[in-house]
C-alpha positions in Angstrom: 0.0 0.0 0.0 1.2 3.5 -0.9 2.7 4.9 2.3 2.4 9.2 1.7 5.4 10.7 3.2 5.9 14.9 3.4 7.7 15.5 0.1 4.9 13.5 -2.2 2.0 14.9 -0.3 3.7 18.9 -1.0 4.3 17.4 -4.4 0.2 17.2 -4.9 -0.6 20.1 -3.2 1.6 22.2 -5.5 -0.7 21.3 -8.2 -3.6 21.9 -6.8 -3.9 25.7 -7.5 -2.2 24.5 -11.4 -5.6 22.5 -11.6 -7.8 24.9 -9.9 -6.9 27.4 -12.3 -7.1 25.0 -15.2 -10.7 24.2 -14.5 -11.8 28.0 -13.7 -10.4 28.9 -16.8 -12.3 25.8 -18.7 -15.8 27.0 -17.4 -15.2 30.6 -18.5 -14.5 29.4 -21.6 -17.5 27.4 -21.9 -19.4 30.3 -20.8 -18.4 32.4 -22.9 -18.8 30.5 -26.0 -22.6 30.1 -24.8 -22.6 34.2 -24.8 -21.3 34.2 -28.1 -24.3 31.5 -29.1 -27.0 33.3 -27.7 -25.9 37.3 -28.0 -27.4 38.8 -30.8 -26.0 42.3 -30.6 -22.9 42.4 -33.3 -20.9 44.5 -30.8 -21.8 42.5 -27.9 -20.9 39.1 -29.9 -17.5 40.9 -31.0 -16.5 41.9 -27.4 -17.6 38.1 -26.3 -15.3 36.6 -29.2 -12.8 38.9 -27.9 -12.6 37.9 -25.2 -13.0 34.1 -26.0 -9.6 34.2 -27.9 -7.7 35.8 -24.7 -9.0 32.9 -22.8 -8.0 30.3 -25.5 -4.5 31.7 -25.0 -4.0 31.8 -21.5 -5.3 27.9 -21.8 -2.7 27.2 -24.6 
């Protein structure tokens, strides 16, 4: 059985805010392209798409 010792358990809880942040930044983006789907204001769309594409990057 795997025995946790202080180095592996600092090891995962160094990644937790790396996976927090990945899976914030997921829902935005999902949220986001919903705006995009249901805005039907051209300048509200544009500012939506916007901002969609500075989300894709910070994901990428």
């Amino acid at each position: 059985m795997f025995e946790p010792t202080a180095d592996s358990l600092h090891a995962i809880l160094a990644k937790v805010p790396e996976l927090v942040w990945k899976a914030s930044l997921d829902r935005h983006i999902e949220r986001t392209e919903k705006l995009i789907q249901y805005t039907k204001h051209s300048k509200k769309r544009a500012k939506h798409e916007k901002q969609l594409k500075l989300l894709q990057s910070l994901k990428n």
